[in-house]
PASEBA-1860 file (N, C-alpha, C; in nm, 3 decimals):
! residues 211
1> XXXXXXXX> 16.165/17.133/5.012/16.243/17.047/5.101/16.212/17.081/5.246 ~ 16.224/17.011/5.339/16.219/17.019/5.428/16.253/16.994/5.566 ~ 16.263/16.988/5.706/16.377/16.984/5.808/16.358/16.825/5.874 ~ 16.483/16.812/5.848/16.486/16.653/5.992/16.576/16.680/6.079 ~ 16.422/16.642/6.200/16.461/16.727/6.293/16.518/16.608/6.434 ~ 16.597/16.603/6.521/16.620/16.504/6.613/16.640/16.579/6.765 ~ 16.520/16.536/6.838/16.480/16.580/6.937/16.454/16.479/7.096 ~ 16.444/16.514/7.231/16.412/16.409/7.295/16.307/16.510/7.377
9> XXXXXXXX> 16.188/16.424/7.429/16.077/16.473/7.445/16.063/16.396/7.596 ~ 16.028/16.482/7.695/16.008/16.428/7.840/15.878/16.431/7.911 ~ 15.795/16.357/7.972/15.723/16.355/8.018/15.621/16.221/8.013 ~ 15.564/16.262/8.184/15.465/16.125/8.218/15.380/16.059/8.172 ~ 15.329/16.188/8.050/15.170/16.150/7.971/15.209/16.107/7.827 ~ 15.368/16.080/7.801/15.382/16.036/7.675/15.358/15.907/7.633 ~ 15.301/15.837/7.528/15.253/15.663/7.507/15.358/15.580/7.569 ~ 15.369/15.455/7.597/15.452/15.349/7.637/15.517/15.431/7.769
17> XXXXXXXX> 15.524/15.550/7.784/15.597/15.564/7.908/15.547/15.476/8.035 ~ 15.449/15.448/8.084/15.425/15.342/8.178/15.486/15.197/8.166 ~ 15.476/15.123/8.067/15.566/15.023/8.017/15.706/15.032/8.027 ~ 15.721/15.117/7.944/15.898/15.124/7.981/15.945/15.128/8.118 ~ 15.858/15.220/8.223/15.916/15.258/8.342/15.894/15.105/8.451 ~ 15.774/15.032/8.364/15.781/14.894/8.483/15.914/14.801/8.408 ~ 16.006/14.852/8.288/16.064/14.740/8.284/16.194/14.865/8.265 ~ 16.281/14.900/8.349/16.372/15.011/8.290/16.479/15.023/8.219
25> XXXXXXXX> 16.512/14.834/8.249/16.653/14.834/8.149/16.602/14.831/8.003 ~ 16.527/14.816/7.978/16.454/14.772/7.840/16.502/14.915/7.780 ~ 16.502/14.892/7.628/16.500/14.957/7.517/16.407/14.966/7.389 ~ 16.315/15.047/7.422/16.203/15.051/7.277/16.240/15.114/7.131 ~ 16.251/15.037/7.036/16.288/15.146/6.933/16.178/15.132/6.820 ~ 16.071/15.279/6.793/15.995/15.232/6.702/16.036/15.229/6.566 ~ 16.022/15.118/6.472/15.979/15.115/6.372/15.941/15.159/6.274 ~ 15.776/15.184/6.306/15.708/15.209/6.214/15.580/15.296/6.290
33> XXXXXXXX> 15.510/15.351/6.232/15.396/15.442/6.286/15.299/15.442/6.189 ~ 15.171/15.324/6.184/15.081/15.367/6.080/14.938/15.455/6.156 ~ 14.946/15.589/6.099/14.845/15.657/6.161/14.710/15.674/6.062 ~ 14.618/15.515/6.039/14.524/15.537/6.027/14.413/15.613/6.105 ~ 14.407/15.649/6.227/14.356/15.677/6.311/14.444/15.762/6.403 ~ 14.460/15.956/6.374/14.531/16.002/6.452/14.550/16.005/6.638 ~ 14.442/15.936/6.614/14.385/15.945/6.757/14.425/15.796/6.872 ~ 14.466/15.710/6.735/14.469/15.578/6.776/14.587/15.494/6.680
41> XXXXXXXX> 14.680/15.587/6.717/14.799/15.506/6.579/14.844/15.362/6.590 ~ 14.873/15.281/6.532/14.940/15.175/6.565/15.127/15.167/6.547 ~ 15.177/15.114/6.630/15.324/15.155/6.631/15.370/14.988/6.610 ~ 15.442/14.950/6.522/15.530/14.871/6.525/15.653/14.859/6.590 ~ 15.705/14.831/6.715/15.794/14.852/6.803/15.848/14.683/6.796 ~ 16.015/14.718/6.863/16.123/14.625/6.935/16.166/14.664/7.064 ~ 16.138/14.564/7.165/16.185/14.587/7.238/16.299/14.523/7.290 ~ 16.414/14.560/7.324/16.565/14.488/7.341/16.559/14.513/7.448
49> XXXXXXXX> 16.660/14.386/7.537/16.679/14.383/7.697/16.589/14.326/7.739 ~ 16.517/14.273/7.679/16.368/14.211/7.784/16.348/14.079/7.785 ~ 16.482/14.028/7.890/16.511/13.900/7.810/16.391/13.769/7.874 ~ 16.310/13.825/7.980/16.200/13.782/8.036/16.035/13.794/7.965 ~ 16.042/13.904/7.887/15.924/13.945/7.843/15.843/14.013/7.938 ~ 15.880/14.089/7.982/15.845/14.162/8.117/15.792/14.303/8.028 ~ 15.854/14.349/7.946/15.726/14.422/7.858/15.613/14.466/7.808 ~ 15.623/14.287/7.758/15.456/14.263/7.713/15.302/14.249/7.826
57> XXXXXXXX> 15.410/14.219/7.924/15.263/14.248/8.008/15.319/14.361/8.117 ~ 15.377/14.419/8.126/15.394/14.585/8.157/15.285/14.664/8.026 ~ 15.255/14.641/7.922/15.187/14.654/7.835/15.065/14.689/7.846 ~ 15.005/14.569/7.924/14.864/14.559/7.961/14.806/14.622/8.060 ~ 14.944/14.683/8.161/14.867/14.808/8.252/14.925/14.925/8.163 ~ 14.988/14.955/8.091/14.984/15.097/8.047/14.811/15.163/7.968 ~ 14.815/15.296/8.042/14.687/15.306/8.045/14.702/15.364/7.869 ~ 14.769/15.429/7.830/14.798/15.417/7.687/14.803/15.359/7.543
65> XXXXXXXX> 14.776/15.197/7.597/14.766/15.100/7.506/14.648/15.059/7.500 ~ 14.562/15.063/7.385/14.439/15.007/7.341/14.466/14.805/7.350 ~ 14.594/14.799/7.245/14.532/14.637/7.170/14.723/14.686/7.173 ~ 14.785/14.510/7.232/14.875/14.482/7.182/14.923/14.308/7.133 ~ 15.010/14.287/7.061/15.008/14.193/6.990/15.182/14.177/6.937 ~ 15.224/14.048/6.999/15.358/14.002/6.972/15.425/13.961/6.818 ~ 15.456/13.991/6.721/15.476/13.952/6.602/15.592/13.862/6.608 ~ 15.686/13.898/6.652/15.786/13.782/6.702/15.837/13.807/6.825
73> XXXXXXXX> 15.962/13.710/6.853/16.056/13.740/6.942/16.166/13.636/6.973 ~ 16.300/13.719/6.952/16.438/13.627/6.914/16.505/13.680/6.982 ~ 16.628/13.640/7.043/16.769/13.659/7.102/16.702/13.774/7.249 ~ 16.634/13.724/7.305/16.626/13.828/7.415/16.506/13.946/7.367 ~ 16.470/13.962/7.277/16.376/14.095/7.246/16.244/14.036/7.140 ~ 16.154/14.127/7.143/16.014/14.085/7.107/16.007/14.201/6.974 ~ 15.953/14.209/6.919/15.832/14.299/6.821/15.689/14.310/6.833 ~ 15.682/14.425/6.891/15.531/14.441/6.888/15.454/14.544/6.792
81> XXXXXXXX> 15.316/14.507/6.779/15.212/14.569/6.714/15.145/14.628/6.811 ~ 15.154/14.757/6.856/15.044/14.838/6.960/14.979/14.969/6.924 ~ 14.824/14.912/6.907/14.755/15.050/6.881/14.722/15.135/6.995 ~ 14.765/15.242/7.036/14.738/15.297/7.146/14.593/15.393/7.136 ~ 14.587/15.433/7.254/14.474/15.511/7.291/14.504/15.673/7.306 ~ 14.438/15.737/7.261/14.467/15.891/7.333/14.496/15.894/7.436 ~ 14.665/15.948/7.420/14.672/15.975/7.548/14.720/16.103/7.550 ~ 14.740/16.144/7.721/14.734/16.303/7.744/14.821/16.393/7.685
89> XXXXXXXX> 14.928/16.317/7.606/15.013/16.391/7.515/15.025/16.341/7.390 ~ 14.943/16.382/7.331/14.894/16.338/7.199/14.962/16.344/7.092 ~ 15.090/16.288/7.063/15.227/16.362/6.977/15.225/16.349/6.828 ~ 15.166/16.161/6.801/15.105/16.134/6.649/15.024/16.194/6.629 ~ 14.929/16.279/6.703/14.809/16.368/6.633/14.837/16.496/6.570 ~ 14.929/16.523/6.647/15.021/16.662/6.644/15.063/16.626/6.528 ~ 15.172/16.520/6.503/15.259/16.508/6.346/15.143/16.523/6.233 ~ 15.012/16.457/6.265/14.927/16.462/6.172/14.853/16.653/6.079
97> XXXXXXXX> 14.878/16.651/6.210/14.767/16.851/6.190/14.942/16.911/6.133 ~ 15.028/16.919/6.151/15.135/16.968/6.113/15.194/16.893/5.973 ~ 15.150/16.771/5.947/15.198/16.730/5.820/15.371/16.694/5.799 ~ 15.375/16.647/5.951/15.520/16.592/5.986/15.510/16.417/5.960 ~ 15.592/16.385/5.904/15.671/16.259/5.903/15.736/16.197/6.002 ~ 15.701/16.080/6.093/15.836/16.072/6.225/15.903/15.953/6.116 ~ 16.015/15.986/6.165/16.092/15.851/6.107/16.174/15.777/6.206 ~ 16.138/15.825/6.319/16.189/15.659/6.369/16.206/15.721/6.526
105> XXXXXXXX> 16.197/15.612/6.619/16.178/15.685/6.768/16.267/15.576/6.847 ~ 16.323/15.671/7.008/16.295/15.521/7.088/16.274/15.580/7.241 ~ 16.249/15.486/7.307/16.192/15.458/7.443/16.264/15.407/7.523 ~ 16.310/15.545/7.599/16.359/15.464/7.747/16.312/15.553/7.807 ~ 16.355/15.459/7.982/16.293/15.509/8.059/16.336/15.656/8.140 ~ 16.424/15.729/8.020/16.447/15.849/8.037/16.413/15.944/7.957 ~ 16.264/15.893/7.864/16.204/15.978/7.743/16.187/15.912/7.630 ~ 16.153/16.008/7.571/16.145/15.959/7.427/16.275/16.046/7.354
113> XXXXXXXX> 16.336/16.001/7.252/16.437/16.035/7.135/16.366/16.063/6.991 ~ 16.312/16.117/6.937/16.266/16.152/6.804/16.307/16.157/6.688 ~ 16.319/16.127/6.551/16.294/16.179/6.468/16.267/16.179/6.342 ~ 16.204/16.357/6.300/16.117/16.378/6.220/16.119/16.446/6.122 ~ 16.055/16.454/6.033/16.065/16.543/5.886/15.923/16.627/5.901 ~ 16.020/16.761/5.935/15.901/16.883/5.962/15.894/16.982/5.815 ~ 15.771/17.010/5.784/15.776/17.113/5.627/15.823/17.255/5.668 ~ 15.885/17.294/5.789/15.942/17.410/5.794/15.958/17.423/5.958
121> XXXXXXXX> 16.053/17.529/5.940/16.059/17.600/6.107/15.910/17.647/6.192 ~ 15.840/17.692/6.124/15.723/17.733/6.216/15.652/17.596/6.283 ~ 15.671/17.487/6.172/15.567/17.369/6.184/15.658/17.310/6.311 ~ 15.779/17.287/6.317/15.884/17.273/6.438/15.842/17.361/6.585 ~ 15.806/17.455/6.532/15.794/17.565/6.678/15.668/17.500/6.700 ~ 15.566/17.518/6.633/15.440/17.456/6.685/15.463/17.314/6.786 ~ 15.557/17.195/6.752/15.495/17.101/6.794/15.610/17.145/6.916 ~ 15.685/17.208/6.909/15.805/17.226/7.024/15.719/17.309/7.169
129> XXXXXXXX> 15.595/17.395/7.122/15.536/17.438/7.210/15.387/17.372/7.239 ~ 15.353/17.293/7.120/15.281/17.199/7.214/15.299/17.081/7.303 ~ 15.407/17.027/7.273/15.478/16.931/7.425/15.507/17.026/7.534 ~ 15.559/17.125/7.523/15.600/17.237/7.655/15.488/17.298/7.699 ~ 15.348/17.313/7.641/15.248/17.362/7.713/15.158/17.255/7.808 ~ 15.187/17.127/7.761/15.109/17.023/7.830/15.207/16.976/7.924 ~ 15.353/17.004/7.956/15.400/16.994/8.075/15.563/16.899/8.074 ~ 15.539/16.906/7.905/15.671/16.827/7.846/15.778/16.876/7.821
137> XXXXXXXX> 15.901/16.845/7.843/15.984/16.917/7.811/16.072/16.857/7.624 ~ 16.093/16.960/7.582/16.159/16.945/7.423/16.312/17.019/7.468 ~ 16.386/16.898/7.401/16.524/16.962/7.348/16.575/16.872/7.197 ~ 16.563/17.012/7.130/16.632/17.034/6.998/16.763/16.977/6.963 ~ 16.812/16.853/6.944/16.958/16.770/6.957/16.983/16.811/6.806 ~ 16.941/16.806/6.708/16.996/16.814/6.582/16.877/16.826/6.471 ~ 16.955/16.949/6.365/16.849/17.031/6.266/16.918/17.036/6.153 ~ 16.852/16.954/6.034/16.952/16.929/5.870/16.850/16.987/5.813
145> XXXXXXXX> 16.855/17.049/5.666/16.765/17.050/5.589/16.790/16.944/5.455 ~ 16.656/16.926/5.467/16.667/16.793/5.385/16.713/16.836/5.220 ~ 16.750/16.740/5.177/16.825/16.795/5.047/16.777/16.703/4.932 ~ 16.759/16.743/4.850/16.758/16.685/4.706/16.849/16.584/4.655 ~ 16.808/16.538/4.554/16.885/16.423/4.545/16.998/16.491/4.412 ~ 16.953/16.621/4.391/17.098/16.646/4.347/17.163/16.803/4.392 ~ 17.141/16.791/4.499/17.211/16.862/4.598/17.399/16.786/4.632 ~ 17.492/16.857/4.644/17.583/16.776/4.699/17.532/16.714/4.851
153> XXXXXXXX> 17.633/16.603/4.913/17.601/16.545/5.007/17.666/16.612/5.097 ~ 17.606/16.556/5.262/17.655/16.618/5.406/17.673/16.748/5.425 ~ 17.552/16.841/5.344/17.523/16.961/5.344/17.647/17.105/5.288 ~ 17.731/17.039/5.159/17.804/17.115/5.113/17.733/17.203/5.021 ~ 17.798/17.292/4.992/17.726/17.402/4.885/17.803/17.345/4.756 ~ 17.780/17.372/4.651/17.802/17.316/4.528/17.921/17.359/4.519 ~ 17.998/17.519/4.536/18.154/17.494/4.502/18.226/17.442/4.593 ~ 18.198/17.404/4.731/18.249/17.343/4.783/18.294/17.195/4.808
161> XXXXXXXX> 18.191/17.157/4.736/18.162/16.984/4.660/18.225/16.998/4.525 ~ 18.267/17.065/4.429/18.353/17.077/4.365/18.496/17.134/4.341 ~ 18.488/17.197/4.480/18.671/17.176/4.492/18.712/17.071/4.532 ~ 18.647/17.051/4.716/18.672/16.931/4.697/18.695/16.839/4.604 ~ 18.615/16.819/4.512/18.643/16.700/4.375/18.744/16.713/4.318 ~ 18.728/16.861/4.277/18.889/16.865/4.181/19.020/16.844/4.281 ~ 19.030/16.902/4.433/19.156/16.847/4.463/19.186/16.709/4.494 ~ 19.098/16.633/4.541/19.082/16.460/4.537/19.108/16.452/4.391
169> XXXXXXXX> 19.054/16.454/4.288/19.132/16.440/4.205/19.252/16.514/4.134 ~ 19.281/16.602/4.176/19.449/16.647/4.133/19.495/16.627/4.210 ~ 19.504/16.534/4.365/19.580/16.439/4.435/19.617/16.551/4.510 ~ 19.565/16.651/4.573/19.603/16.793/4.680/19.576/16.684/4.785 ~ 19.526/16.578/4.804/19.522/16.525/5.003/19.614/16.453/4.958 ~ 19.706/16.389/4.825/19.835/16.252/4.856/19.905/16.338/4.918 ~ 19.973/16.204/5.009/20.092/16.219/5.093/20.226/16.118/4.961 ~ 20.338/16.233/4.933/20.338/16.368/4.954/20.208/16.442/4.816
177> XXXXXXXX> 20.198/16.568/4.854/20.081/16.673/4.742/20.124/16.667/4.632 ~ 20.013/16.598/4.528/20.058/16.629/4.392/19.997/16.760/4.301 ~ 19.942/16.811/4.405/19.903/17.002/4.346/19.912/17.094/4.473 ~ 19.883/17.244/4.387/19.887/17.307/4.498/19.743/17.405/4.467 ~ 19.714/17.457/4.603/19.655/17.511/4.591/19.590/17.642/4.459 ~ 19.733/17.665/4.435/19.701/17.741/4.311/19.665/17.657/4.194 ~ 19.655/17.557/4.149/19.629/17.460/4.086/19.505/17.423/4.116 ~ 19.477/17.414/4.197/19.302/17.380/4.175/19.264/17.483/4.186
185> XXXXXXXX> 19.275/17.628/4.235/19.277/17.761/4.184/19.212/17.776/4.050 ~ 19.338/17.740/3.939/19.300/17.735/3.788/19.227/17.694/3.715 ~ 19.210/17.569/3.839/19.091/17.485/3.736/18.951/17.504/3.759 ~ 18.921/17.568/3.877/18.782/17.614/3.957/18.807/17.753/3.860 ~ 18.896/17.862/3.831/18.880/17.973/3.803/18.858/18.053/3.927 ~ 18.932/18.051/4.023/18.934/18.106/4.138/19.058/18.114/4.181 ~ 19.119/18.253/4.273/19.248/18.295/4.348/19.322/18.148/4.434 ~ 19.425/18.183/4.431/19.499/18.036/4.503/19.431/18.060/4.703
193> XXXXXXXX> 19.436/18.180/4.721/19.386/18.210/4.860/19.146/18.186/4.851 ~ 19.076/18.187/4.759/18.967/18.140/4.728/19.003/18.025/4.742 ~ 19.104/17.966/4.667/19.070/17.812/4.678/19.097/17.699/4.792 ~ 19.200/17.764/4.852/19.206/17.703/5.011/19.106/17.745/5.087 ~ 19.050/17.848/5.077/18.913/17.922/5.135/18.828/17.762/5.176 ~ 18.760/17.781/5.005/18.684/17.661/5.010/18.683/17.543/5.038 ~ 18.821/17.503/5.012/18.852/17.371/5.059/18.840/17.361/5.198 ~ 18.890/17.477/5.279/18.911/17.469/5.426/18.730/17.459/5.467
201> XXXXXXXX> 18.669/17.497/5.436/18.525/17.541/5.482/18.434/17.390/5.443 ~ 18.521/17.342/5.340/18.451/17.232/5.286/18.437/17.086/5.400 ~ 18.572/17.108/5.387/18.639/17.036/5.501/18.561/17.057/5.610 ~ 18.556/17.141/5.702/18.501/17.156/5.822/18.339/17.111/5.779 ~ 18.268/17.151/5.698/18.138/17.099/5.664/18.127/16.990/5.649 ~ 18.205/16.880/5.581/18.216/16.742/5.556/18.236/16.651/5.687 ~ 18.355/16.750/5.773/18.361/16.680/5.887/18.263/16.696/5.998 ~ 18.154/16.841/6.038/18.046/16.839/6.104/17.963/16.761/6.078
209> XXX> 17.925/16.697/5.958/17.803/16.694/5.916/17.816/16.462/5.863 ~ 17.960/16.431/5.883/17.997/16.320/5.886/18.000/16.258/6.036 ~ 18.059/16.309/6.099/18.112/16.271/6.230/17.997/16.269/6.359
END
């Protein structure tokens, strides 16, 4: 398994940053990223706010963009197809040599927002110090490890996803309580003070990891 990671990444030499900055209210959110060519990915992007199309040819001076191409455009915003060019911060090449996944980005004209599915912490440090050595700045907003599909959900540990269960079902959250703590105690096979333990911890995990 491995980390998804949500990050925002700063600097002049990043792709579309010239575009975005000639149009600033605009909002880029990518899509999609097919990296046949690490060197030359193509990005499926939306851009919202651009109710002029002031984008698409902000486009054509970004020195970043090889080939771009309108797929649609409704209610104020466009979709584009843009294969870019190497540029001085090479970030899809990076996901490539690291064997990262991005899943989804966006673009304003205060950075980029990230994120990605990294195969571990080191592969994270790597790309965190290759944006910071070329003059970019990285901050780390949020770090899950990805979970199995039979893992409990919103990062509980298994007895904690099963107290929870048993007191939702022996009705410990109705107003008024139809158990008590020592009661789901009995049925977990755990102390009445264990079992508020967990519940309490559960709780706080359900609510970090929901909210």
């Amino acid at each position: 398994m491995g980390l998804i990671a949500e990050f925002q990444v700063n600097s002049p030499d990043l792709p579309l940053t010239g575009a975005v900055a000639a149009v600033p209210e605009i909002t880029v959110y990518i899509d999609r990223i097919l990296v046949d060519d690490p060197d030359r990915p193509v990005v499926l992007c939306r851009a919202v706010d651009d109710a002029d199309d002031e984008f698409g040819a902000a486009l054509e001076d970004d020195p970043t963009v090889e080939t771009q191409t309108t797929v649609d455009g409704a209610g104020g915003g466009s979709t584009y197809r843009i294969r870019l060019r190497d540029p001085p911060l090479p970030i899809y090449r990076k996901y490539v040599e690291l064997g990262t996944t991005p899943l989804g980005g966006i673009v304003t004209v205060d950075g980029w927002w990230g994120r990605a599915r990294f195969p571990n912490r080191e592969a994270l440090a790597e790309y965190r110090s290759f944006c910071t050595d070329r003059g970019g700045t990285f901050k780390l907003e949020r770090l899950t490890r990805e979970s199995s599909s039979d893992d409990p959900p919103f990062g509980l540990t298994t007895e904690q996803y099963e107290a929870l269960v048993a007191a939702r079902d022996a009705g410990y959250f109705d107003v008024p309580r139809a158990a008590s703590t020592a009661e789901i105690g009995d049925q977990l096979g755990i102390s009445a003070p264990s079992a508020s333990e967990r519940l309490r911890r559960g709780i706080d995990r359900l609510l970090e990891n929901a909210l």
